[in-house]
C-alpha positions in Angstrom: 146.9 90.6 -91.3 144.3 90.1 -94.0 143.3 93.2 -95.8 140.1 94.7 -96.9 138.0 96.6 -98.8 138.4 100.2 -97.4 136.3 102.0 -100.0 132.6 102.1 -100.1 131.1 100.2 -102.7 129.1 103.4 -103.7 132.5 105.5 -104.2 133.7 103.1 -106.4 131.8 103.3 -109.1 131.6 107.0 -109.0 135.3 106.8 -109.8 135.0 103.9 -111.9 134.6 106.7 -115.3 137.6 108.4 -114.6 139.8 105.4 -113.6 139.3 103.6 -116.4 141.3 106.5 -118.2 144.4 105.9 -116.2 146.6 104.4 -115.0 145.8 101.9 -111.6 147.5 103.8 -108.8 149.7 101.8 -107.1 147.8 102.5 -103.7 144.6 101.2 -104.6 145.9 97.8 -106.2 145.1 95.5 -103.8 146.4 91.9 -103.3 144.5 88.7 -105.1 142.9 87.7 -102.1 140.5 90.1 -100.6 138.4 88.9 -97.4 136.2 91.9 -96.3 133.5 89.4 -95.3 135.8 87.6 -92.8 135.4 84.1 -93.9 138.6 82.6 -93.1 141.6 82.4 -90.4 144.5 84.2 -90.5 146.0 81.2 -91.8 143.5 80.2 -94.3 144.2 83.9 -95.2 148.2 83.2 -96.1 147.9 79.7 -97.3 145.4 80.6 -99.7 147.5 84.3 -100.8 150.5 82.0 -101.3 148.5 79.6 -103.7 146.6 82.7 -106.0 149.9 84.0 -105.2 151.7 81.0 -107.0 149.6 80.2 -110.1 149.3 83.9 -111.0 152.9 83.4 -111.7 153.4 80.4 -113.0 150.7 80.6 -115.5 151.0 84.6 -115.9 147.2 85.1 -115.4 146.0 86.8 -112.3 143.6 84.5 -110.3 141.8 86.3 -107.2 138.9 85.9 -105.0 137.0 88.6 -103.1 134.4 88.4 -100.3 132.2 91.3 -99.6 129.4 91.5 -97.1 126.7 92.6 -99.8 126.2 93.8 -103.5 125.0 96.7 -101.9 122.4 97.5 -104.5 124.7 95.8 -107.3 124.5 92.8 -109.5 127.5 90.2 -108.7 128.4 91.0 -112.3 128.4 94.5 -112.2 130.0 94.5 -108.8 133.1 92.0 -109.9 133.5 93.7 -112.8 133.8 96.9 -111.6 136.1 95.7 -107.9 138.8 94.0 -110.8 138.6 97.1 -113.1 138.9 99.9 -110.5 141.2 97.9 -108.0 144.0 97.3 -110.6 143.4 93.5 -111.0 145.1 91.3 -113.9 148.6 90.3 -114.9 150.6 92.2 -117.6 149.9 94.7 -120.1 146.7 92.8 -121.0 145.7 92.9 -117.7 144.7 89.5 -118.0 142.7 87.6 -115.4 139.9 86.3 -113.5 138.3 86.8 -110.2 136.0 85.1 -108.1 133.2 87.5 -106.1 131.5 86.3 -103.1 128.4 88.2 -101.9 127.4 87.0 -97.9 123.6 89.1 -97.8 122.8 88.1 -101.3 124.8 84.4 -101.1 125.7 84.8 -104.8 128.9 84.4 -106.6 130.4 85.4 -109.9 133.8 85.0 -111.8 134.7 88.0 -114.0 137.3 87.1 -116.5 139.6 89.4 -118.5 142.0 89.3 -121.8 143.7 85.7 -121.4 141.4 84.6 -118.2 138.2 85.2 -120.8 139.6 82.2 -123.0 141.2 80.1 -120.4 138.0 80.2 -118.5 134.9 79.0 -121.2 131.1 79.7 -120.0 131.4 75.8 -120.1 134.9 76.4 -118.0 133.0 78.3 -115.4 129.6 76.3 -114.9 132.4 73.2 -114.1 133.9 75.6 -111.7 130.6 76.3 -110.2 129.2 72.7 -110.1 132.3 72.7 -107.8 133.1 75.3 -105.7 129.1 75.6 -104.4 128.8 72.4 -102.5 131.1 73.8 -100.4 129.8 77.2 -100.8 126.1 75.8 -99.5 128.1 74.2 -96.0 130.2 77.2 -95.4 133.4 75.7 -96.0 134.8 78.5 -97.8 138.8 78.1 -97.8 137.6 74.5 -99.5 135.2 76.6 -102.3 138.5 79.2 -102.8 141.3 76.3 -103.0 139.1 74.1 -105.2 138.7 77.2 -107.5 142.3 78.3 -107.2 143.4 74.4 -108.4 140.8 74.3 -111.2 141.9 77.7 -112.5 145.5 76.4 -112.8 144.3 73.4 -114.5 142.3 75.3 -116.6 144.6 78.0 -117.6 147.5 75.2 -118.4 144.7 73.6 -120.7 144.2 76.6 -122.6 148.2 77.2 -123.1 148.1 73.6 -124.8 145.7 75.0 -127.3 143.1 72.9 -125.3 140.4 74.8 -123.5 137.8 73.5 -120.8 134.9 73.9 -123.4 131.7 72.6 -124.5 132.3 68.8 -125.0 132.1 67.8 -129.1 131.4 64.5 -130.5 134.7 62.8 -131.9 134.9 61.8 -135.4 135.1 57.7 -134.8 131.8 58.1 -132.5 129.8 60.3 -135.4 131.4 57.2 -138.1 130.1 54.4 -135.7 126.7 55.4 -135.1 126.2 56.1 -139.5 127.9 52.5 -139.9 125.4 50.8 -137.2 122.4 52.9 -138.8 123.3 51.2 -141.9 123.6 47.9 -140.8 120.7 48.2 -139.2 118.5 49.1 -142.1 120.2 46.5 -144.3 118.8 43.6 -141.7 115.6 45.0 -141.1 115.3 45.2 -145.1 115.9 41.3 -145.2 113.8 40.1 -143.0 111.4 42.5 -144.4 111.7 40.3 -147.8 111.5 37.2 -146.0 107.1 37.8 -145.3 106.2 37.1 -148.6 102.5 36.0 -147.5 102.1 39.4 -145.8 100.5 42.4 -147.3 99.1 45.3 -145.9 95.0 45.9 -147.3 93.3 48.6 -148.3 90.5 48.3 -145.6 89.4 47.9 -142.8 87.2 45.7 -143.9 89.8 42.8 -145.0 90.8 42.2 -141.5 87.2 41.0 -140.2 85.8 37.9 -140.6 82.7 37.7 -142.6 79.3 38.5 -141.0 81.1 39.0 -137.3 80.0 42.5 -137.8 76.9 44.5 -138.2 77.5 48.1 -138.2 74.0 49.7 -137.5 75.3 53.2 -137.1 78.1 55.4 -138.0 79.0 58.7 -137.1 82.3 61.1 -136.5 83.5 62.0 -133.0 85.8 64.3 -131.9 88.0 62.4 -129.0 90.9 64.4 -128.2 93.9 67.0 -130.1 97.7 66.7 -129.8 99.3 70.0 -129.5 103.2 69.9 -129.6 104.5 73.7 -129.1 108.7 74.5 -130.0 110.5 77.1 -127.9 110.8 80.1 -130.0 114.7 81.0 -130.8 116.1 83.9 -129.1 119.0 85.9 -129.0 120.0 86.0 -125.1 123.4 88.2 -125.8 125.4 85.0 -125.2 127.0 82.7 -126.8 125.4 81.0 -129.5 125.8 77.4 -127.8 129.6 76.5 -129.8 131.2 77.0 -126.6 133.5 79.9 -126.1 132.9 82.8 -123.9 130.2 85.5 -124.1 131.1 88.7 -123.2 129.4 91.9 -122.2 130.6 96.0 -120.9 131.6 96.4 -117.7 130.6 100.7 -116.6 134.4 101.1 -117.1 133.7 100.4 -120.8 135.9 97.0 -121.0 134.9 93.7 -122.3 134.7 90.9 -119.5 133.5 87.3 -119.6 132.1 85.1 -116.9 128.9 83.8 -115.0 127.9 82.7 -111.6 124.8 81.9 -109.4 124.1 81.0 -105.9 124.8 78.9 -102.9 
């Protein structure tokens, strides 16, 4: 049987305050997968435990998804945040983790990460993950969207224990080397067969390009035809990352540092 949310969304974060004080009582830890929207089968349900099941323990990071009918009043960050603080979610002392949220009403989605699952899981990591899982978000196949996100987490987790996380991509050395060595090339042939137009050379005028008495100006005078106005987005400090890659974080209510992002489908 698939379990649910049994708590009100609302009674949650009353607690959330004095929960994060204390220790998760064993009671209200719930399993990673959580389907209180009622997306899949009863077998969809299993297979998909088994897998989160699986790469929670073989990578020691707790991956988990979560369906709820609506945000009730919530942001999908707040919300996710607050479900894998108060619900006991993350593997180890460090409590280490992430969790995918699924909101029906709204149709948003979020991943929350915590301790290991914030550097495993990039902002870069997760907008991968997104471009993803949402396809199959948008047609309702949603045991495809939480396998696809249960395989990528693996992969992405495994990355980061090889000292290789899913980040923002950076040019390699050999391509930055290449490009200075063509610009140079370039300018050297361009400068010869700039030497080569010897009977070339650029006048002072206007008038030394015309022919002699082709032209009688009767009248001059200055018009104003037209402006170029080129305008540069002003720098701003969104709270995020400052575009090296890496995670941002924020403050969950509990008063704990998560990563992640999301969107909607």
């Amino acid at each position: 049987m698939k379990r649910i949310l049994t708590l009100i969304v609302s009674i949650v974060l009353l607690a959330l305050p004095i929960a994060a004080n204390s220790a998760i009582p064993e009671e209200r830890q719930l399993p990673l997968l959580v389907d209180d929207a009622n997306l899949l089968t009863d077998s969809e349900y299993s297979a998909l435990l088994s897998a989160l099941e699986d790469v929670s323990e073989r990578r020691e990071c707790e991956v988990a998804v979560v369906t709820v009918q609506s945000l009730n009043g919530s942001s999908a960050e707040s919300l996710a945040d607050d479900i894998y603080d108060y619900y006991g979610f993350g593997y180890g002392p460090g409590d280490d983790g992430m969790l995918l949220l699924l909101a029906m009403s709204e149709r948003k989605w979020h991943i929350t990460t915590y301790g290991y699952g914030a550097v495993a899981l990039t902002d870069y990591g997760i907008e991968q993950i997104g471009d993803e899982i949402v396809p199959y978000l948008s047609d309702g196949e949603y045991y495809s969207a939480f396998v696809t996100f249960a395989n990528l987490c693996d992969e992405y987790i495994a990355s980061a224990r090889a000292g290789s996380p899913v980040d923002v991509p950076k040019a390699k050395p050999s391509v930055l080397i290449a490009l200075v060595i063509g610009l140079v090339a370039a300018f050297i042939a361009t400068s010869a067969m700039k030497g080569q137009l010897k009977t070339v050379r650029s006048q002072g005028g206007a008038a030394d390009y015309t022919v002699p008495g082709s032209l009688n100006v009767t009248e001059k005078r200055d018009m104003f035809l037209f402006r170029n106005v080129t305008k540069s987005p002003r720098p701003h400090d969104d709270g995020g990352s400052s575009g090296g890659g890496g995670s941002s974080t924020h403050t969950s209510s509990s008063g704990r540092s998560h990563g992640g992002g999301g969107g909607s489908f």
